[in-house]
C-alpha positions as CSV (number, residue, x, y, z in Angstrom):
1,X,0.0,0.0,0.0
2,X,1.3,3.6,-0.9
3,X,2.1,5.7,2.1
4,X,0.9,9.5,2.3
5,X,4.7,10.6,1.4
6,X,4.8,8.4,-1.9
7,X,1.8,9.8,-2.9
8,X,2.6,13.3,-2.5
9,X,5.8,12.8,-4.7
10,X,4.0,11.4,-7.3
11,X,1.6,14.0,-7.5
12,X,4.0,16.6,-7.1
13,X,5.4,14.5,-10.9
14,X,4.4,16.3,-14.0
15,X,2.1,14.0,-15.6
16,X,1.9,15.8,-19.3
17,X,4.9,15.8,-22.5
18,X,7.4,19.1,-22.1
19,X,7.2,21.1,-25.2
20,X,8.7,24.2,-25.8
21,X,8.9,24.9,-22.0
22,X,5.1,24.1,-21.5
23,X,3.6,21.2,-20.0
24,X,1.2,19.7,-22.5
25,X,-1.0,16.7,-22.6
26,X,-1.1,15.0,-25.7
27,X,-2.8,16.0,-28.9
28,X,-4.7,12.8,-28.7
29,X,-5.5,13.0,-25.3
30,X,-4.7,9.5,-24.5
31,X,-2.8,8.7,-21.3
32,X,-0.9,5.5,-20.1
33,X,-0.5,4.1,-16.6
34,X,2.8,3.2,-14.8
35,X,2.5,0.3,-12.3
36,X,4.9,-0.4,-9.4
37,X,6.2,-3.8,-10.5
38,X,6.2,-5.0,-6.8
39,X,2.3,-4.8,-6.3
40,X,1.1,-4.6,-9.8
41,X,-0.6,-1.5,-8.8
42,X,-1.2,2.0,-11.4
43,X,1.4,4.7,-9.4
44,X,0.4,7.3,-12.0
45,X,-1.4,8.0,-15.1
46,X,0.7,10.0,-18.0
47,X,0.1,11.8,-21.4
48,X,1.2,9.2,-24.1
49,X,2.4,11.1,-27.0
50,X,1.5,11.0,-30.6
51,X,3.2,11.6,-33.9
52,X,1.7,15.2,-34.1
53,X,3.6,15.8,-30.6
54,X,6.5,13.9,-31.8
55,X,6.6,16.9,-35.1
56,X,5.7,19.6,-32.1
57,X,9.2,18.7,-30.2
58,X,11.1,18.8,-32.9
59,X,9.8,22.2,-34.1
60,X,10.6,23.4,-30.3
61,X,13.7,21.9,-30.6
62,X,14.5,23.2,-34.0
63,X,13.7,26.8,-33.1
64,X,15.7,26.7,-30.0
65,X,19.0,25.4,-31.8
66,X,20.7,28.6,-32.7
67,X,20.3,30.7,-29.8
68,X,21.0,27.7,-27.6
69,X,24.2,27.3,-29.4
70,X,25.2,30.7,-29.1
71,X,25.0,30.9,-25.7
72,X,28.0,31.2,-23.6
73,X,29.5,28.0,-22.8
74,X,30.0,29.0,-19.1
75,X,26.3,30.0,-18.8
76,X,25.6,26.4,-20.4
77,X,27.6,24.6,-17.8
78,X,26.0,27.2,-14.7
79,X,22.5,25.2,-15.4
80,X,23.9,22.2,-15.2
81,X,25.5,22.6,-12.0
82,X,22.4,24.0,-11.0
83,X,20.4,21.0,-11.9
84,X,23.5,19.2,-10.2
85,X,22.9,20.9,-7.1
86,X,19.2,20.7,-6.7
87,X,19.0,17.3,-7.6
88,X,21.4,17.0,-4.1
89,X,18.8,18.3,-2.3
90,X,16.0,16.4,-3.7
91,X,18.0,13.0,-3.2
92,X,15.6,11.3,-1.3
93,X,12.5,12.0,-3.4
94,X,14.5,11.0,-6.6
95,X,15.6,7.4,-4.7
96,X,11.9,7.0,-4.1
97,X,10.5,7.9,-7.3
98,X,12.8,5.4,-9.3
99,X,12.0,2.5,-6.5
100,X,8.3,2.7,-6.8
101,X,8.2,3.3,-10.8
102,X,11.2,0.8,-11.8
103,X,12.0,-1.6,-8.5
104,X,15.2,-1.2,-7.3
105,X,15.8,-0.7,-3.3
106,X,16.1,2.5,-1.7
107,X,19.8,1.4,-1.1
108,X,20.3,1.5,-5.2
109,X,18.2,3.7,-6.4
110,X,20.5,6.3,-4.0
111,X,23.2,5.1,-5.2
112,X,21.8,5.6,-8.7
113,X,21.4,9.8,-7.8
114,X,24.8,9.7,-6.5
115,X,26.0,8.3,-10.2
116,X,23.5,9.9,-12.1
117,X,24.2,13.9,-10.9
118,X,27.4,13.4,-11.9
119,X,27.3,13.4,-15.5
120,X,25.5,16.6,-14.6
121,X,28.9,17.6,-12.9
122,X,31.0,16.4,-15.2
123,X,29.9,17.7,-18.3
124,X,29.2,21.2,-16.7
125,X,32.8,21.5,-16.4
126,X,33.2,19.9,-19.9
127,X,31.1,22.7,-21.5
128,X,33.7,25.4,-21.0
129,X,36.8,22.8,-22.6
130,X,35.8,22.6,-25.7
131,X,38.9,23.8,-27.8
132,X,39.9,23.6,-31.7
133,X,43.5,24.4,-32.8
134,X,45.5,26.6,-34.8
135,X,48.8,26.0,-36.8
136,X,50.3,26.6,-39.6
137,X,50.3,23.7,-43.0
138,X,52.7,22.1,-43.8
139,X,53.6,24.0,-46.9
140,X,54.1,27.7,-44.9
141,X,51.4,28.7,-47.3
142,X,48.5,29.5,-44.7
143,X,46.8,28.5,-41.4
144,X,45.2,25.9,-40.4
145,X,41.9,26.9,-37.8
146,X,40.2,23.4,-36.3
147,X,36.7,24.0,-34.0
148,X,33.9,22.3,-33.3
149,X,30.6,22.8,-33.1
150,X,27.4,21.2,-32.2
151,X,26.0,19.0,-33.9
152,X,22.6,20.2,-33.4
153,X,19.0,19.2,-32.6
154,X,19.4,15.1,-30.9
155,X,16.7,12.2,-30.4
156,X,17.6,10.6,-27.3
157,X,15.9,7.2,-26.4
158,X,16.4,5.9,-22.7
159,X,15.4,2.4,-21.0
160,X,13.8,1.6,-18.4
161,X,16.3,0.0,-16.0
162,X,18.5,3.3,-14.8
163,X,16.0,6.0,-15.3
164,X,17.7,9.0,-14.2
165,X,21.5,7.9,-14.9
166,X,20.6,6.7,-18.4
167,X,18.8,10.4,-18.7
168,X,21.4,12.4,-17.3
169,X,24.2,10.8,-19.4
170,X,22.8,11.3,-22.8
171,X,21.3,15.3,-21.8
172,X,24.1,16.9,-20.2
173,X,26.6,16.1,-22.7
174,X,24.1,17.1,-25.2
175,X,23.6,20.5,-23.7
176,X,26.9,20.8,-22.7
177,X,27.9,20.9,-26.0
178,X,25.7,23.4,-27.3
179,X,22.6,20.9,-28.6
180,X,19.0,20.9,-28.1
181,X,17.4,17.5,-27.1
182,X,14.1,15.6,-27.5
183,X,14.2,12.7,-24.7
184,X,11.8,9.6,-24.7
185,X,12.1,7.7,-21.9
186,X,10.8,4.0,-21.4
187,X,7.1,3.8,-21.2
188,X,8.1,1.4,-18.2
189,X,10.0,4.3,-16.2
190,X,9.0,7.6,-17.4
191,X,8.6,9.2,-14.5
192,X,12.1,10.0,-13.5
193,X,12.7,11.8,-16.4
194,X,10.1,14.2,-15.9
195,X,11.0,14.2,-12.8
196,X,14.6,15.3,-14.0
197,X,13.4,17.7,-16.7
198,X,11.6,19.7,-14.1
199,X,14.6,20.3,-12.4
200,X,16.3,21.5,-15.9
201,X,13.5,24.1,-15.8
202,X,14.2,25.2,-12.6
203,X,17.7,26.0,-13.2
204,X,16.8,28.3,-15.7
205,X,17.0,25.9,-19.2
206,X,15.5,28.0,-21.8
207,X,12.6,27.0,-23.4
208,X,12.6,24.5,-26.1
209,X,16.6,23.4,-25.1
210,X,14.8,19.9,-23.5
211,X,11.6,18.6,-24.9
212,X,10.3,15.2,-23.6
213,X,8.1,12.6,-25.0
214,X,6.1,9.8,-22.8
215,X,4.8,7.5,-25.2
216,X,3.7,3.5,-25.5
217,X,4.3,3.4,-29.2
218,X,7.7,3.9,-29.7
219,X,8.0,3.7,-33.9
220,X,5.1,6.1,-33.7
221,X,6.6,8.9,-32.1
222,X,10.2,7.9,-33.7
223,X,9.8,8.2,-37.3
224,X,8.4,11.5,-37.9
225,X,11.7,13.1,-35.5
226,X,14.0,10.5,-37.8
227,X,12.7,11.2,-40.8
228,X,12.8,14.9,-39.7
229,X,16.2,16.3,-41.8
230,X,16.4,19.0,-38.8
231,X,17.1,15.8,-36.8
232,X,21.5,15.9,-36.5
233,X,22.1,13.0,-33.4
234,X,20.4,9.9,-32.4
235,X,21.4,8.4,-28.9
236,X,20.0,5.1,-27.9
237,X,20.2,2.7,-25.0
238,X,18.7,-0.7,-25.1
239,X,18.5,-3.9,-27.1
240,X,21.0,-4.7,-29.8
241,X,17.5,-5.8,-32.3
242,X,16.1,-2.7,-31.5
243,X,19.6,-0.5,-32.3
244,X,19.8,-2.2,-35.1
245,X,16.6,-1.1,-36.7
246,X,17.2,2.1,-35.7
247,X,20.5,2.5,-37.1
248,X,19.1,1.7,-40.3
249,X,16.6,4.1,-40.1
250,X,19.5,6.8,-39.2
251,X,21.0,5.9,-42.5
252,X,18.2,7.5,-44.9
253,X,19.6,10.9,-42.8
254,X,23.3,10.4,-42.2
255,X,22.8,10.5,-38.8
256,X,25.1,10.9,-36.2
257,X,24.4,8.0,-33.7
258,X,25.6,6.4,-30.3
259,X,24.6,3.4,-29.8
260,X,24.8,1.0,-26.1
261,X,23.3,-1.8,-26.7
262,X,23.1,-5.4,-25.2
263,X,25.9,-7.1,-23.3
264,X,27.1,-10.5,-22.4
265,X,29.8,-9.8,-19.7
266,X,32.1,-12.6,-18.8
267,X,33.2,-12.4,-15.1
268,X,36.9,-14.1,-15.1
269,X,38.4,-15.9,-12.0
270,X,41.5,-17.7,-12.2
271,X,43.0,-20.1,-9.9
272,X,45.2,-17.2,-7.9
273,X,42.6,-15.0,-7.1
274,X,42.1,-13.2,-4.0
275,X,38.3,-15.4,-3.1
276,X,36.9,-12.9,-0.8
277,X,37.4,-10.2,-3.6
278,X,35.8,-12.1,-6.3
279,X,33.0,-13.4,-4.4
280,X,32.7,-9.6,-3.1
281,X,32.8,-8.6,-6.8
282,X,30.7,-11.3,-8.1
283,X,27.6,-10.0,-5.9
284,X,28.0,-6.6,-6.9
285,X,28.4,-7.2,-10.8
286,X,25.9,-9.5,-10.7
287,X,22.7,-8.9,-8.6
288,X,22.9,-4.7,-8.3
289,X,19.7,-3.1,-10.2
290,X,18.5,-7.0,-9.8
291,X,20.9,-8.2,-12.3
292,X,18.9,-6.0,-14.8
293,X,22.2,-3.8,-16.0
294,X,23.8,-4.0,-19.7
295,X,26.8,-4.1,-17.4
296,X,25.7,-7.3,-15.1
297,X,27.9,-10.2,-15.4
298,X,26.3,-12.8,-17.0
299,X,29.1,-15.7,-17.5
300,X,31.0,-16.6,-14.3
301,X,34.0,-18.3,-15.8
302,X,35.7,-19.6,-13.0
303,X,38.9,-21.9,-12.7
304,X,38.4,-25.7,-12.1
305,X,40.5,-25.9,-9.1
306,X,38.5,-23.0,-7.4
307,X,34.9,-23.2,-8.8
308,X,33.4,-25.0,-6.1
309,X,34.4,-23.4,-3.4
310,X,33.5,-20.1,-5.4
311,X,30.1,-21.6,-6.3
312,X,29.3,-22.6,-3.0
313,X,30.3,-18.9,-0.8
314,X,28.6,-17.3,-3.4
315,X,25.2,-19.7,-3.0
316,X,25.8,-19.0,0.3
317,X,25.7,-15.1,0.5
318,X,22.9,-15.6,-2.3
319,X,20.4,-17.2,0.2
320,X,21.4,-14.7,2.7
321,X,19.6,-12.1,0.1
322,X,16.4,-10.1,1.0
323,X,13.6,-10.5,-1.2
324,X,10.6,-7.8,-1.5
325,X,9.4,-4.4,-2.1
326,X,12.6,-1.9,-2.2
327,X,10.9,0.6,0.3
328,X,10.9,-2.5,2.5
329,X,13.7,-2.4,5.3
330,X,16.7,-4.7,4.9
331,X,15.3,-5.6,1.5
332,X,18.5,-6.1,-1.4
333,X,16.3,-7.7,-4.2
334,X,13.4,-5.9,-5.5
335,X,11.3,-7.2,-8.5
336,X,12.0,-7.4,-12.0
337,X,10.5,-4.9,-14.6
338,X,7.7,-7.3,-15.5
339,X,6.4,-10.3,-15.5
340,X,8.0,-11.0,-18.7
341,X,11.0,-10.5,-17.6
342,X,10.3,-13.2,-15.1
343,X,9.1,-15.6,-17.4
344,X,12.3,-14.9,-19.7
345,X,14.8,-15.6,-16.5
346,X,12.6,-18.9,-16.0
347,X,13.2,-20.2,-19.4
348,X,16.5,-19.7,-19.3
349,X,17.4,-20.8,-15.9
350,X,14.9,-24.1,-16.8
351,X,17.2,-24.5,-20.4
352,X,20.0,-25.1,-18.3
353,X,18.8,-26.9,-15.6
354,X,17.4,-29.6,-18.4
355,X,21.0,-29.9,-20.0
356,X,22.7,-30.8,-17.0
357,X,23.6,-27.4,-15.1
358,X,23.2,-27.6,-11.0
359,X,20.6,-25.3,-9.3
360,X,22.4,-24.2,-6.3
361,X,19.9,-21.9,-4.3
362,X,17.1,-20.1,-5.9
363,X,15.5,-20.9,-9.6
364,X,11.4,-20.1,-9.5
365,X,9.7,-17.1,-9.6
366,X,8.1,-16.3,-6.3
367,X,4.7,-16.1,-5.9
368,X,2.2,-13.2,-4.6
369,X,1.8,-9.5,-6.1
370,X,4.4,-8.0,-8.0
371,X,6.8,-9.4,-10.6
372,X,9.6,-11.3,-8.2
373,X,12.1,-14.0,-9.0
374,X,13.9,-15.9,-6.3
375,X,17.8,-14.5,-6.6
376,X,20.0,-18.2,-8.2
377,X,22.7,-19.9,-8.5
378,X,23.6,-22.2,-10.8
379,X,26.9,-24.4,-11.3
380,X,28.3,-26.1,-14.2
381,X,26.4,-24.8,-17.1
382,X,27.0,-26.9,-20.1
383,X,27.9,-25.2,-23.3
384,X,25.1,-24.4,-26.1
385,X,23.0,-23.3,-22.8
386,X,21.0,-20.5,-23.7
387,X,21.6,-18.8,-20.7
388,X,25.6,-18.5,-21.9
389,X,23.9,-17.3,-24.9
390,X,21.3,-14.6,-23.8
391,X,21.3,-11.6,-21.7
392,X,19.9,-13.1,-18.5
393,X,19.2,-9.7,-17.2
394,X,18.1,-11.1,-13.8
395,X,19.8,-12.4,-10.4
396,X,20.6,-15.8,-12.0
397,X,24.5,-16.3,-11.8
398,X,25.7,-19.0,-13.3
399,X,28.9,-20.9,-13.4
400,X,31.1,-22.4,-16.1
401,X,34.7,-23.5,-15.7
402,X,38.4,-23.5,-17.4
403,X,41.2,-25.1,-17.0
404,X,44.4,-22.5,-18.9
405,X,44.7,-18.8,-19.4
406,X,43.7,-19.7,-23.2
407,X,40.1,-21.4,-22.4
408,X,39.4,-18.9,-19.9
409,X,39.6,-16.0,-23.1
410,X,37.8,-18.2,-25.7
411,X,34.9,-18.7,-23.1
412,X,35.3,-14.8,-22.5
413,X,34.8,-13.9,-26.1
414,X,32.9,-16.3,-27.3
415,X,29.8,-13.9,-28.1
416,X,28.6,-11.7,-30.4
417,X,28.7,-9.1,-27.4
418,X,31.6,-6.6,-26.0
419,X,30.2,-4.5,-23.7
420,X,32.4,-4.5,-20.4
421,X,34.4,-7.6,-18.6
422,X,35.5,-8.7,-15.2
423,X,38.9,-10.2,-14.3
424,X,40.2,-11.5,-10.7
425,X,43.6,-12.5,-10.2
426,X,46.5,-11.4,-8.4
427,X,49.2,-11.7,-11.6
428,X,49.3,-8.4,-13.0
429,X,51.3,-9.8,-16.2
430,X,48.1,-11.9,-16.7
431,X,45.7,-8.6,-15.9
432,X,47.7,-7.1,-18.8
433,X,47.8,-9.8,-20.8
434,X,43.7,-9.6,-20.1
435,X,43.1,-6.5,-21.1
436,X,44.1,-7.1,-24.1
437,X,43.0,-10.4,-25.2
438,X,39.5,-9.8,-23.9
439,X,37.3,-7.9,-26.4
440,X,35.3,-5.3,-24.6
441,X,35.1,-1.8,-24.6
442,X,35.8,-1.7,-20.2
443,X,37.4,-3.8,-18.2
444,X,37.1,-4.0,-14.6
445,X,39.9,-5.6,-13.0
446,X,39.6,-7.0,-9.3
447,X,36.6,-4.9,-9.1
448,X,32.4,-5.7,-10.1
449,X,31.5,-1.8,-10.9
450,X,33.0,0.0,-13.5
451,X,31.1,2.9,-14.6
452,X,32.0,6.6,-13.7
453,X,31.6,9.7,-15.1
454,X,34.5,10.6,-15.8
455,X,35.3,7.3,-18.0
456,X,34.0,6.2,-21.2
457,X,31.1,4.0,-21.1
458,X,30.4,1.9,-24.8
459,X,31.6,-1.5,-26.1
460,X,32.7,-3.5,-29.2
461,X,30.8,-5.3,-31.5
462,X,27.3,-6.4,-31.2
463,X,27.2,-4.0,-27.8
464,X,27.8,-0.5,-29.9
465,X,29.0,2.7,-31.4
466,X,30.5,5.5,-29.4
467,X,31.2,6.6,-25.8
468,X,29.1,8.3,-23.1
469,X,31.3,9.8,-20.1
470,X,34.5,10.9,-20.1
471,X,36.7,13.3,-22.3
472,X,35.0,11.5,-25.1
473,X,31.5,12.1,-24.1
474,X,30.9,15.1,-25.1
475,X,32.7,14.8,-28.7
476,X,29.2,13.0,-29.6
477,X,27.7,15.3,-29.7
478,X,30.2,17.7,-31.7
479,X,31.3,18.5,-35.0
480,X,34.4,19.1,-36.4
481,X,35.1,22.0,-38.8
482,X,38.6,23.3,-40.4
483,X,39.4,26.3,-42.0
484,X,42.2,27.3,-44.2
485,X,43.2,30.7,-44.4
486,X,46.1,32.3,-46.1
487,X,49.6,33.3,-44.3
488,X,48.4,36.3,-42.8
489,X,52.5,37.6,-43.3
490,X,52.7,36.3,-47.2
């Protein structure tokens, strides 16, 4: 049942789009509902956009282009330490709003404003390091001037799982840079984001800079913005299918695009690592956000000499686990998304159980309200399982082993995925030697969280195109212009 202060956050939530700096509801009129996935039950109904609102953003965001790159760099970055520093304030309220609308415990979902205002941070102290350079050619016959610009107007599609961080780190480069934005979050968890946005307006964003969409039909609202030629950026987070399709239709504009898509991360222990580390590590890259992160280990490739005794502290701490409603006291594993995202996590746990695999502790969904699946383990997972395979993006953790250095990095990259990897040992030639034989775009070595701010967040292959954080981030969303002019002394 809600209590009296989740209910006055969530009406305090704007429940309409943001266009042009005005809260709208939807041409249509049509609204959605978001449910708490612990109980099932309708938090808050929101305006659910249409392709005429879609067209409206991007007009707003059009119009606002110019002037918003034009204006001072410095003044950029002020609102987004603004928007940094109120969201401090409001901690609390954010941590609650992302539990009830997405799961997570309070524990995380703090955790997740901590990491989240940071790319505000960051970025506004990126905005005012932006620099070109100036030279003369080669030949002495004039001088070369290199800038960069932004990019302009950017589509940016969020998922459901980190609703603010996933938010945070695709807008503040964006604006940082000099680029106005149309947002659409998940239809799962889009109340963060409004959430977020009314900070932004708060701090002073001009109207028009941030436009945001709430919407259950995602190709309807998407196509008239990408088939808009206005449209310069497209910034997506979520499945590797659904990047796909969307980098195709990026091609018919020659759009620039980031993609981070799916992941597959392999979680490496060899034979001298330190055990109380990895098992510390292993809990944290597996079950944090529930095991539903792009980032989550999801193939525990563990040496043969080591693996049951891994296996078994790690069943061990796993039973240990607190299952429930994240407002709940004590709890560490709140639901998953939906219920089917528990029916996916049973399949898969089942296709492994039926080809020989060990259940350990865990493997059923639990019954009652809400959308909960006992946290797992599972121990010697043949190959060909489909949960080696798949993105288990749930608290299953489960166990292959190796027997040489060589094994252990064929297991590692045997996918079609490089997002992010996880290596305990105590050799630092072999950590070397991992870094570079593993193919992933982040590497955590003796540790089970990798992402900052201040680093470069993508991956390789199947897992995507460009970087969020970091130096790089903000190069994204910038262009690159040179200019020749003659030697001003010829």
């Amino acid at each position: 049942m809600s209590t009296s202060t989740e209910n006055d956050l969530l009406a305090r939530v704007k429940g309409g789009l943001f266009i042009a700096g005005q809260w709208v509801p939807s041409e249509s009129g049509k609204t959605f509902d978001v449910l708490d996935p612990a109980t099932g039950n309708v938090i808050k109904s929101i305006a659910d956009a249409s392709a005429t609102d879609a067209r409206a953003a991007m007009d707003a965001a059009a119009a606002a282009q110019d002037s918003w790159a034009a204006t001072a760099p410095r003044v950029r970055g002020e609102i987004l330490r603004r928007t940094f520093d109120l969201l401090q304030e409001r901690a609390d309220e954010f941590a609650l709003l992302m539990t009830l609308e997405m799961g997570k415990p309070l524990a995380e979902a703090r955790g997740e404003v901590t990491y989240g205002g940071e790319f505000l941070r960051w970025f506004s102290e990126e905005a005012v390091r932006i620099s070109g350079r100036y030279g003369t050619n080669p030949e002495g016959t004039g001088r070369m001037i290199v800038t960069q610009r932004p990019v302009g107007p950017c589509y940016l599609v969020t998922p459901w799982n980190f609703p603010l961080a996933m938010a945070t780190r695709k807008i503040a480069p964006a604006l940082a840079a000099g680029c106005t934005v149309i947002i659409k979050p998940a239809a799962l968890t889009p109340l963060t984001t409004l959430h977020l946005v009314a900070l932004l307006e708060e701090a002073g964003l001009p109207k028009g800079v941030v436009n945001v969409l709430t919407s259950t039909s995602s190709a309807q609202v998407s196509e008239p913005i990408l088939s808009d030629h206005r449209l310069r950026k497209l910034s997506f987070t979520g499945s590797t299918p659904v990047g796909v399709a969307l980098l195709k239709q990026a091609a018919d504009g020659v759009l620039r695009t980031s993609m981070e898509l799916g992941g597959n991360a392999p979680f490496v222990v060899f034979d001298d690592a330190d055990l109380d580390k990895a098992v510390d590590g292993a809990m944290i890259a597996k079950f944090r956000n529930i095991g539903q992160a792009c980032t989550a280990a999801n193939r525990f490739i563990v040496h043969e000499s080591v693996a049951d005794e891994f296996a078994a502290r790690v069943a061990e701490r796993v039973k240990a686990m607190k299952v429930g409603r994240g407002t709940e006291e004590g709890v560490t594993i709140g639901p998953l998304i939906d219920d089917k995202a528990v029916a996916k996590v049973g399949e898969l746990v089942s296709d492994a159980v039926s080809r020989g695999a060990t259940l350990l502790t865990g493997g059923h969904a639990i019954d009652g309200e809400g959308s909960f699946y006992a946290p797992t383990v599972i121990a010697g997972v043949p190959a060909g399982s489909d949960i080696l395979i798949e993105e288990i993006f749930g608290p299953v953790l489960s166990i292959v082993t190796f027997s040489g250095e060589n094994e252990a990095v064929r297991l590692a990259n045997s996918t079609e995925y490089g997002l992010v990897g996880y290596v305990f040992t105590r050799d630092l030639a072999r950590a070397h030697r991992m870094i570079d034989a593993i193919d992933t775009g982040m590497m955590g070595i003796n540790v089970g969280v990798v992402s900052n701010a201040a680093a470069p967040f993508g991956g390789l292959k199947q897992s995507g195109l460009g970087r969020e954080g970091g130096a790089e981030g903000i190069h994204e969303y910038l262009s690159t212009k040179y200019t020749l002019i003659p030697d001003p002394t010829a």
